[in-house]
VOBAMI-714729 format. One record per residue: residue in one letter; x, z, y of N, C-alpha, C, O in turn. Coordinates in pm, whole numbers. Atoms other than C-alpha are relative to their C-alpha. Last residue first. Example, Ala and Ser with C-alpha at 12.3 -4.5 7.8 and 13.67 -1.06 7.14 Angstrom:
# residues 2
{"S", {-82, -6, -119}, {1367, 714, -106}, {-77, 73, 109}, {-26, 90, 220}} {"A", {89, 0, -119}, {1230, 780, -450}, {90, 0, 120}, {194, 66, 118}} 
***
This chain:
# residues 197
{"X", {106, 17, 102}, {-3347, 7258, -6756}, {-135, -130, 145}, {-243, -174, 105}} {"X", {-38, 107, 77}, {-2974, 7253, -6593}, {-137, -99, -95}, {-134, -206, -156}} {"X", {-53, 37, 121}, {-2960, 7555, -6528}, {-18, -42, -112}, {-16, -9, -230}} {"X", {-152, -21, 48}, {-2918, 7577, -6168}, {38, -31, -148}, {144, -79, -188}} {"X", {-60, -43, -93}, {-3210, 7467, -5995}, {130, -38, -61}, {200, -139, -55}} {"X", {49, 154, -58}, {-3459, 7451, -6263}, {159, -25, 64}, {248, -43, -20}} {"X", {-105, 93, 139}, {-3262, 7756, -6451}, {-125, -145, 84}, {-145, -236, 4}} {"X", {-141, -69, -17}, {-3348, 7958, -6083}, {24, -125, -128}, {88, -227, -102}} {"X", {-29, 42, -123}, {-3713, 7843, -6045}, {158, -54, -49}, {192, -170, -71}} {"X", {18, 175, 36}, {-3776, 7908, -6385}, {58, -44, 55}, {147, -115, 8}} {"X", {-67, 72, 90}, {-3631, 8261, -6301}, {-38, -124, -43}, {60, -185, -87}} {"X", {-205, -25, -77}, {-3800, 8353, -6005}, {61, -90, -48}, {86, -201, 0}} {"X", {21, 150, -105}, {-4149, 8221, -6228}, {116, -15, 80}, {181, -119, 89}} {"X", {-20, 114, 61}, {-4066, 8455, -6429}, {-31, -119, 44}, {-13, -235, 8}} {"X", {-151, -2, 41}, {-4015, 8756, -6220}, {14, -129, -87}, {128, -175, -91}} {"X", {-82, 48, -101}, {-4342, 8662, -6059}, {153, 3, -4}, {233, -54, 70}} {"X", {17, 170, -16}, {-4526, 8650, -6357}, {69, -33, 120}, {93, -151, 145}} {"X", {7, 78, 87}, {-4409, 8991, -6483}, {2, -154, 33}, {83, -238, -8}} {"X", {-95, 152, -100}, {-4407, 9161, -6166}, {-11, -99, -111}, {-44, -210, -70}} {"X", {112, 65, -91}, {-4619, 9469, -6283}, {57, -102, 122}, {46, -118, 244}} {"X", {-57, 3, -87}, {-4340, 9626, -6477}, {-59, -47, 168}, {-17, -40, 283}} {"X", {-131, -72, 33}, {-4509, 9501, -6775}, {112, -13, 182}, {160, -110, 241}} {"X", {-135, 20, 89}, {-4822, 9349, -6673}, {139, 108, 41}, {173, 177, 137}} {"X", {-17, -101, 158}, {-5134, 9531, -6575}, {124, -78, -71}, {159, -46, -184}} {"X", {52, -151, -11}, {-5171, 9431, -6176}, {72, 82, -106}, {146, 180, -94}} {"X", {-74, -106, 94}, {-4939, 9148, -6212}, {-41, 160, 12}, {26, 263, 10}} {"X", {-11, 63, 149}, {-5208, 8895, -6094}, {119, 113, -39}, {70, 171, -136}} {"X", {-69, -137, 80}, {-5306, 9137, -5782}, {31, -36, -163}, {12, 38, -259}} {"X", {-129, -75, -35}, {-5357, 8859, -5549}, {50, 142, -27}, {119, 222, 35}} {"X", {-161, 7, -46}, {-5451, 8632, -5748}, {52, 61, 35}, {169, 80, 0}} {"X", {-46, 60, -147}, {-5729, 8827, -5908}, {153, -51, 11}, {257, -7, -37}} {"X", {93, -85, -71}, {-5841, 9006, -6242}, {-26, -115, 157}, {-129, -165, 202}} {"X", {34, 6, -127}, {-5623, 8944, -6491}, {-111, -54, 108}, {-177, -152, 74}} {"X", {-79, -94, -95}, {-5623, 9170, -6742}, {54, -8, 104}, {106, 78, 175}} {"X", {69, -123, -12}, {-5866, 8989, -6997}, {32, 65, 96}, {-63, 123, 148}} {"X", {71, -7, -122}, {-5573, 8696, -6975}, {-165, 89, 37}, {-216, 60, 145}} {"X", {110, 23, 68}, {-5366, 8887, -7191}, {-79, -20, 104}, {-108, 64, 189}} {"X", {87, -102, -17}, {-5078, 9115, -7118}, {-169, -46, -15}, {-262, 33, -29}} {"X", {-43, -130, 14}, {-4774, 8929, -7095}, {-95, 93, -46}, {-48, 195, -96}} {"X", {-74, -38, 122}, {-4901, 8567, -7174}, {48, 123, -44}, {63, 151, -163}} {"X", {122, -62, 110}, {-5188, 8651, -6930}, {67, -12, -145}, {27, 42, -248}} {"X", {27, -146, -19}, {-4905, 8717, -6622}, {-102, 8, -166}, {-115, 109, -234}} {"X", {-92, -118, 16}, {-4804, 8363, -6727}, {-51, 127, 36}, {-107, 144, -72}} {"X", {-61, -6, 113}, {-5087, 8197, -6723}, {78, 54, -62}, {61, 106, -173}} {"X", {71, -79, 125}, {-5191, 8327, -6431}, {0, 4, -83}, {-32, 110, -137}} {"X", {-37, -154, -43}, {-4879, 8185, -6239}, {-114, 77, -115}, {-81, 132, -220}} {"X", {-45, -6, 44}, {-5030, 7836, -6370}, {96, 153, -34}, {131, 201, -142}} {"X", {-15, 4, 168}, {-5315, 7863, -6290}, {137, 43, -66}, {145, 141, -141}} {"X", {68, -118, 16}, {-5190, 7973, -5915}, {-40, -1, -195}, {8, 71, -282}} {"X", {-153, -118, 5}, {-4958, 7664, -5963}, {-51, 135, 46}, {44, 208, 74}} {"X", {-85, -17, 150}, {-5254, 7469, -6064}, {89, 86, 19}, {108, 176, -63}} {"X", {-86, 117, 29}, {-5481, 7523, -5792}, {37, 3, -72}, {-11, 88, -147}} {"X", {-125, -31, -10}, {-5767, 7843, -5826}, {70, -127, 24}, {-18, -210, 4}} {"X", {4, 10, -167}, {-6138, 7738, -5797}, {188, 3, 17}, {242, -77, 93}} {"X", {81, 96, 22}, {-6204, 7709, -6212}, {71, -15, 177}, {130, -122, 193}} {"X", {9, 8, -163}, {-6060, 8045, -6250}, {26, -117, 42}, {144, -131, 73}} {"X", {61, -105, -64}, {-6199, 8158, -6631}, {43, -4, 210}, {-9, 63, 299}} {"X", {136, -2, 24}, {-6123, 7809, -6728}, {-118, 101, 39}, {-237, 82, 65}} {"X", {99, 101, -59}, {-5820, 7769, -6591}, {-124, -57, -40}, {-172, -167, -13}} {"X", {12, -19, -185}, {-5719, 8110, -6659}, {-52, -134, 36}, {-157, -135, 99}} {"X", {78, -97, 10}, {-5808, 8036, -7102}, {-17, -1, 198}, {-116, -43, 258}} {"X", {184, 67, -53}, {-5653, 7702, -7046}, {-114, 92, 48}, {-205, 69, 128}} {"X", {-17, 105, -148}, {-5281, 7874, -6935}, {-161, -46, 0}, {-240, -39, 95}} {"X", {48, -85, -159}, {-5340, 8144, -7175}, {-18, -113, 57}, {-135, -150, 61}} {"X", {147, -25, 16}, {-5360, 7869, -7471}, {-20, 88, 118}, {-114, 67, 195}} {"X", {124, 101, -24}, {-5048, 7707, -7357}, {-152, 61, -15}, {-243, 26, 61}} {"X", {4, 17, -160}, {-4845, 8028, -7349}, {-132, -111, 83}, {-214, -104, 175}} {"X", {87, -176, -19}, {-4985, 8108, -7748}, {27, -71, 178}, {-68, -124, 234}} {"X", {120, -1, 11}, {-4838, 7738, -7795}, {-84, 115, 62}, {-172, 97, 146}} {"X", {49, 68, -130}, {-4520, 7845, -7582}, {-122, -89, -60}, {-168, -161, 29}} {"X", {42, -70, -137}, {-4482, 8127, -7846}, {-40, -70, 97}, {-127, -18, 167}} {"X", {98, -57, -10}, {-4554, 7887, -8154}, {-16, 85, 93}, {-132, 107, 129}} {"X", {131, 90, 25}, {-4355, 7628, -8084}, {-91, 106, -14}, {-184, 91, 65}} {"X", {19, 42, -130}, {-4031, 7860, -7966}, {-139, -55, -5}, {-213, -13, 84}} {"X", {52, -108, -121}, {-4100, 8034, -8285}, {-2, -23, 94}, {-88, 40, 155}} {"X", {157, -12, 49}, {-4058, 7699, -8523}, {-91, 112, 93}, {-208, 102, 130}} {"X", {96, 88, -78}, {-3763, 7606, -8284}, {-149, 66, -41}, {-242, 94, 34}} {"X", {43, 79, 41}, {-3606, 7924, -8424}, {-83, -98, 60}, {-185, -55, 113}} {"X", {-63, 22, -71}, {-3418, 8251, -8268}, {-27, -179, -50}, {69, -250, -24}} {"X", {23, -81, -142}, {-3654, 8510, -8417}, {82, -110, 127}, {66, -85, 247}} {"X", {-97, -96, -22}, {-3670, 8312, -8752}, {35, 24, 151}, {57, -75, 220}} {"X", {-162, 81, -22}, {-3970, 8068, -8810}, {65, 139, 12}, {-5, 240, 0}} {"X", {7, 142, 61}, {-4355, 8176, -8729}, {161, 46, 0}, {212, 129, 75}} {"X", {-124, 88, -8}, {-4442, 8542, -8667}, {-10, -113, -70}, {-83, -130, -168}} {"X", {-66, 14, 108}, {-4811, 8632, -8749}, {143, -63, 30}, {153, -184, 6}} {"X", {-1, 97, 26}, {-5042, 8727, -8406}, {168, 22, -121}, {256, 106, -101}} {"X", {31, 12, 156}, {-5220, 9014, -8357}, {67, -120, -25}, {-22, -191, -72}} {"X", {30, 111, 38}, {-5211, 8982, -7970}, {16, -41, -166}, {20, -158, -204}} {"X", {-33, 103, -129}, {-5252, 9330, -7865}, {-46, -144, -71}, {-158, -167, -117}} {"X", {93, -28, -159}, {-5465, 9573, -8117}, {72, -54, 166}, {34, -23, 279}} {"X", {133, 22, 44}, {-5324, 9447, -8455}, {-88, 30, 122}, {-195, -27, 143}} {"X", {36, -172, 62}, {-4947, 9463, -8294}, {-162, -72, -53}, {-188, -189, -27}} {"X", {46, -7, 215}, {-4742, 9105, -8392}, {-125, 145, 9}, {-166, 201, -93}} {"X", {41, -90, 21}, {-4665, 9008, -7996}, {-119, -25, -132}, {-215, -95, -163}} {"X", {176, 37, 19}, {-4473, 8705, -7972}, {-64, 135, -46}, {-13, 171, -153}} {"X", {71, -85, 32}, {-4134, 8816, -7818}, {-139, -9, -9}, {-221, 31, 74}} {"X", {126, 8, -78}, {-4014, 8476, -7666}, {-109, 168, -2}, {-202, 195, 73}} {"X", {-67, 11, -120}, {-3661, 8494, -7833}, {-98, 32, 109}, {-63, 92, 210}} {"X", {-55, 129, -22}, {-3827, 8643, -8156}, {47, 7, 168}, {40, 105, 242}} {"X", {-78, 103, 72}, {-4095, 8881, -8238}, {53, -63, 80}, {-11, -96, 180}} {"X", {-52, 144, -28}, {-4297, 9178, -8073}, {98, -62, -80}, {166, 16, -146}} {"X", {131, 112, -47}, {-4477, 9481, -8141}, {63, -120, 19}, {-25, -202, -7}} {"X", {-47, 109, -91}, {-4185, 9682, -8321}, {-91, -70, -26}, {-125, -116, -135}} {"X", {-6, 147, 76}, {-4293, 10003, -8532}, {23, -91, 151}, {6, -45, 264}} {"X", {2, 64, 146}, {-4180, 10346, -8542}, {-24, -98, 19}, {65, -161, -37}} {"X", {-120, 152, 63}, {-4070, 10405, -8203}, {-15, 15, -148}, {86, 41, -214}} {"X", {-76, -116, 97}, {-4328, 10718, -8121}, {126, -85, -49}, {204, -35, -130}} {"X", {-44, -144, -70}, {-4396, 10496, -7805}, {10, 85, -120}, {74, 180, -75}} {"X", {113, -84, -60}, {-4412, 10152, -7976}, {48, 179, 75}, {156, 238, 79}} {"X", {50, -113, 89}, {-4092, 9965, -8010}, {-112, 39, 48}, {-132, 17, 168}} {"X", {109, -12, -83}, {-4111, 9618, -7798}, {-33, 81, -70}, {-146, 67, -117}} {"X", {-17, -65, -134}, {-3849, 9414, -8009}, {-85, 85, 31}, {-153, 85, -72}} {"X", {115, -93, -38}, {-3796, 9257, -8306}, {85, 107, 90}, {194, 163, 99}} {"X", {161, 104, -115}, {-3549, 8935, -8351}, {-84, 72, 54}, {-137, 23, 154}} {"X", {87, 125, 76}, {-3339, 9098, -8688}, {-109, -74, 102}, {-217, -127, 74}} {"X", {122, -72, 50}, {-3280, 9421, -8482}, {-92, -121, -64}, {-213, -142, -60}} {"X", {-34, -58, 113}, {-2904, 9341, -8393}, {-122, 34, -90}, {-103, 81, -202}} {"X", {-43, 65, 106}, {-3030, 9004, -8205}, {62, 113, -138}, {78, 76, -254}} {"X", {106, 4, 122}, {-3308, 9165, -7998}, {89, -74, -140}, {37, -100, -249}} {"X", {15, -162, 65}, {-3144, 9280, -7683}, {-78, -11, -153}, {-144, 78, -205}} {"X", {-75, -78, 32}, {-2944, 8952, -7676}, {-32, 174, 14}, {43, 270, -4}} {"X", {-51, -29, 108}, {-3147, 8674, -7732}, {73, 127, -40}, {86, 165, -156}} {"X", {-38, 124, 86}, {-3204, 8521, -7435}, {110, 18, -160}, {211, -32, -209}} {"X", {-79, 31, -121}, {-3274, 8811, -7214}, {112, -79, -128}, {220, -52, -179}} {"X", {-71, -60, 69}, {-3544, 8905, -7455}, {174, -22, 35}, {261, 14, -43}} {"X", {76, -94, 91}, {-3865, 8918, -7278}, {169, 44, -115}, {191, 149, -176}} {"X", {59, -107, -20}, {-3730, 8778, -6943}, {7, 105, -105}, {54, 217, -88}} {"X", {-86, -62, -74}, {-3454, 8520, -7029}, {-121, 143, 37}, {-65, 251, 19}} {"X", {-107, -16, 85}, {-3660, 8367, -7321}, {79, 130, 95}, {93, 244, 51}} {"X", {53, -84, 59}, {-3957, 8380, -7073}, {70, 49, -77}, {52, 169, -96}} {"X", {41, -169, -62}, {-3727, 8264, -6802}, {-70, 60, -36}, {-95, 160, 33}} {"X", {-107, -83, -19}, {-3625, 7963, -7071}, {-17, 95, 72}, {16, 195, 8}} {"X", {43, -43, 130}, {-3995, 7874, -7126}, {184, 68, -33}, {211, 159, -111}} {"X", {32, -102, -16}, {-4017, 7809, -6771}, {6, 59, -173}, {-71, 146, -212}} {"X", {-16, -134, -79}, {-3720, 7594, -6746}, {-85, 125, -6}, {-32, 234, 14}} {"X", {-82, -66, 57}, {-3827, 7381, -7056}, {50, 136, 147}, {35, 258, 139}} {"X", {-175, 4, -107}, {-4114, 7266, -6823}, {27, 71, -56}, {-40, 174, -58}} {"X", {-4, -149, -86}, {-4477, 7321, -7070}, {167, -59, 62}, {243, -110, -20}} {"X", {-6, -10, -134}, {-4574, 6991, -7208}, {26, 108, 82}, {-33, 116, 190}} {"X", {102, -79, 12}, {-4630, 7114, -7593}, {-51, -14, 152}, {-147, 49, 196}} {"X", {117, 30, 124}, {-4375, 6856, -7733}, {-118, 108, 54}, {-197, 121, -39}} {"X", {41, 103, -12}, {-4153, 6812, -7441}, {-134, -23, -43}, {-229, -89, -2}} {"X", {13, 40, -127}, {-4103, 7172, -7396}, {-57, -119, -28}, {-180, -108, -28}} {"X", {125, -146, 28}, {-4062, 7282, -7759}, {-97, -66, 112}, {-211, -106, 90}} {"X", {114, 96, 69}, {-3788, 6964, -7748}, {-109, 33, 17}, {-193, -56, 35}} {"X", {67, 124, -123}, {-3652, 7110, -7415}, {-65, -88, -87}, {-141, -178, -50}} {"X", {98, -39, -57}, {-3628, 7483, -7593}, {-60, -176, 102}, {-155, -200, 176}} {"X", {141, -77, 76}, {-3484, 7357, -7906}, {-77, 26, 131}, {-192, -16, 123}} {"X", {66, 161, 71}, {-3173, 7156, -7726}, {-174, 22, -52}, {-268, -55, -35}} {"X", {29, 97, -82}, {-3110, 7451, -7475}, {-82, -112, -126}, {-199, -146, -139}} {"X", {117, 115, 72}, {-3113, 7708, -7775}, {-74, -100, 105}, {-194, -127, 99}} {"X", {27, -32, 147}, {-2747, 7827, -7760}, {-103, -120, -65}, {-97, -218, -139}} {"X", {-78, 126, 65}, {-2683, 7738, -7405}, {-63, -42, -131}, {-124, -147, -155}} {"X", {117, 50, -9}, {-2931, 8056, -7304}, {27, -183, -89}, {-45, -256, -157}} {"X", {63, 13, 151}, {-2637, 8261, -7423}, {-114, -81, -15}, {-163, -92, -128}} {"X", {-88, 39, 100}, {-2451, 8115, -7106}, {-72, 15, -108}, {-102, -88, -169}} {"X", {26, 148, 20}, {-2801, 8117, -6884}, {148, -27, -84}, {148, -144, -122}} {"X", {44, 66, 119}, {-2840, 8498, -6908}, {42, -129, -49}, {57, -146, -170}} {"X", {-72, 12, 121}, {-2649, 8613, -6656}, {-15, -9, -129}, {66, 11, -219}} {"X", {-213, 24, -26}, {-2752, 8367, -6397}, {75, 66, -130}, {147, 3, -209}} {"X", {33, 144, 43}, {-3141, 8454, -6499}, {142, -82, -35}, {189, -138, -134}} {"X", {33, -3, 84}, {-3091, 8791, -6423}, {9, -120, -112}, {34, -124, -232}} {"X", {-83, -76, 106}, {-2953, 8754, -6121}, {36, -7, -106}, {150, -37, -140}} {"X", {-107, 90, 33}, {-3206, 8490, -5993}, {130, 10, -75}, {189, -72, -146}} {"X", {48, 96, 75}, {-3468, 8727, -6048}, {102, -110, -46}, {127, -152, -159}} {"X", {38, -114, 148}, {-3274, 9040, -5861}, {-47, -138, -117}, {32, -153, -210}} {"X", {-128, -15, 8}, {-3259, 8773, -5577}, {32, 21, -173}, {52, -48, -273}} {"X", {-40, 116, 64}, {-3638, 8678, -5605}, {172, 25, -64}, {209, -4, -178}} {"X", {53, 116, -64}, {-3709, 9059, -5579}, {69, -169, -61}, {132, -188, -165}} {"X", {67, 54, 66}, {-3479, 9363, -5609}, {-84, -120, 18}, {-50, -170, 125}} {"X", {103, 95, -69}, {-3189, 9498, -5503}, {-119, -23, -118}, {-114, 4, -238}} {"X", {27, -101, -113}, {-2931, 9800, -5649}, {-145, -106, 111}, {-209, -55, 203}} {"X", {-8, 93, -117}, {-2902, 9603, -5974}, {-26, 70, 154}, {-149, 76, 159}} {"X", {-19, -53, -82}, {-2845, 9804, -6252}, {27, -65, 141}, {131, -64, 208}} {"X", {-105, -13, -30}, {-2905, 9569, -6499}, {54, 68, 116}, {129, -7, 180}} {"X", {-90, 45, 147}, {-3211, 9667, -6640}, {136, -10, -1}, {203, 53, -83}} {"X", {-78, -103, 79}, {-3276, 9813, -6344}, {46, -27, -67}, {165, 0, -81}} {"X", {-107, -13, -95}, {-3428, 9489, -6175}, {132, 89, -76}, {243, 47, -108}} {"X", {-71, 154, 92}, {-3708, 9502, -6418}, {155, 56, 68}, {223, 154, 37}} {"X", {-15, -35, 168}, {-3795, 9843, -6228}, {26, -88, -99}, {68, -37, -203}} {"X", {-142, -60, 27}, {-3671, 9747, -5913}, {-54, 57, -131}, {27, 98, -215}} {"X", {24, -118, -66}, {-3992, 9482, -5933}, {160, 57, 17}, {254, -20, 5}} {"X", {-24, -83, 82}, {-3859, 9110, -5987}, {-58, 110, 67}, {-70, 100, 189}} {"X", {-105, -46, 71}, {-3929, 8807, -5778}, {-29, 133, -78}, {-150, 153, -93}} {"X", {-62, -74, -12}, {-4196, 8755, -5531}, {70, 100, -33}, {77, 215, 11}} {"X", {5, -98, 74}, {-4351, 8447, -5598}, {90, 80, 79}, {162, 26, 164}} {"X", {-72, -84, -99}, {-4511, 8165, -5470}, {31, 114, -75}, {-51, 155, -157}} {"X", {62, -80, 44}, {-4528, 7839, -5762}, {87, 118, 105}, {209, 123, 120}} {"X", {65, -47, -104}, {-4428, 7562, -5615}, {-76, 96, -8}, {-177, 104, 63}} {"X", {-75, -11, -120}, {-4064, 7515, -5814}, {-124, 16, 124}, {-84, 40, 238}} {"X", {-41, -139, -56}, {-4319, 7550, -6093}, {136, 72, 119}, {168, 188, 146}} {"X", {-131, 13, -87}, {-4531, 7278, -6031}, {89, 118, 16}, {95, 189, 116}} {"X", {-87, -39, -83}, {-4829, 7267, -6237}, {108, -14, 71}, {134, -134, 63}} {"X", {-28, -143, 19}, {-4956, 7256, -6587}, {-8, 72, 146}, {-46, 188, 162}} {"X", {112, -103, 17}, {-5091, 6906, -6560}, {1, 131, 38}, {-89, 176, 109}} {"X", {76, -8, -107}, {-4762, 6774, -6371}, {-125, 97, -39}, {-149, 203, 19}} {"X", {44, -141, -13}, {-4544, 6865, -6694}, {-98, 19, 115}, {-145, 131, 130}} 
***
């Protein structure tokens, strides 16, 4: 996974209190990140084997592709009564996102065609493809950056598209919650660490 990065050296500063909330967490930050991550990593069990093949096969560190699992759909479990879809629109008629990774399906985000069933190697492969392609897109558009800045941008441009970022040091300008890449990077950290990936 060297190409990509190092994501135990990747700097971050954890969760906003608006992630945070989710579980009513009275903190926020790496902590809050590690939290999160902690009570995820039992249902995360599930698709250990799938996410370290996904991993092997696309080079991305199964850890970070578990704190996207653990971010977007906190490994399954706000998205398992709703057939995998997530990310209602604001009148809540339709659901922008798919699967453990929530691959975004809208025609004016990332247009892209679910693969496999919401909880499926075939969707792990195609969300941490889509991850891979941000990742070249920032190290192509920031040529000067290191890798574990790439790599950080990568992530913030899986959330929101690398169009939207701008600078390092405002990479979660326009993502969700505007921590996005630093709450997931927390969490890599954290299932490095602890679990097990």
């Amino acid at each position: 996974f060297a190409g990509q990065g190092d994501i135990m050296r990747v700097q971050t500063s954890g969760a906003s209190q608006q992630t945070a909330n989710q579980d009513n967490l009275r903190y926020s930050g790496v902590r809050a990140s590690h939290t999160m991550a902690q009570t995820d990593a039992d249902r995360m069990e599930e698709f250990r084997s799938k996410i370290n093949r996904v991993g092997d096969e696309k080079g991305i560190h199964p850890a970070l592709i578990a704190a996207i699992i653990s971010r977007e759909s906190r490994a399954g479990n706000t998205i398992k009564n709703t057939g995998g879809w997530g990310d209602y629109d604001k009148n809540r008629r339709a659901y922008n996102a798919f699967g453990l990774m929530q691959v975004d399906v809208n025609p004016n985000g990332g247009n892209h065609t679910p693969e496999g069933s919401w909880n499926s190697e075939e969707h792990l492969r195609q969300a941490t493809g889509i991850l891979v392609d941000f990742m070249e897109r920032i190290k192509n558009k920031f040529p000067d950056w290191c890798l574990e800045q790439k790599l950080k941008g990568g992530i913030a441009a899986y959330n929101m598209g690398d169009g939207n970022v701008h600078s390092y040091e405002n990479v979660d300008e326009y993502t969700t919650g505007r921590d996005y890449s630093n709450d997931v990077a927390a969490r890599a950290q954290w299932y490095r660490n602890h679990g097990g990936f």
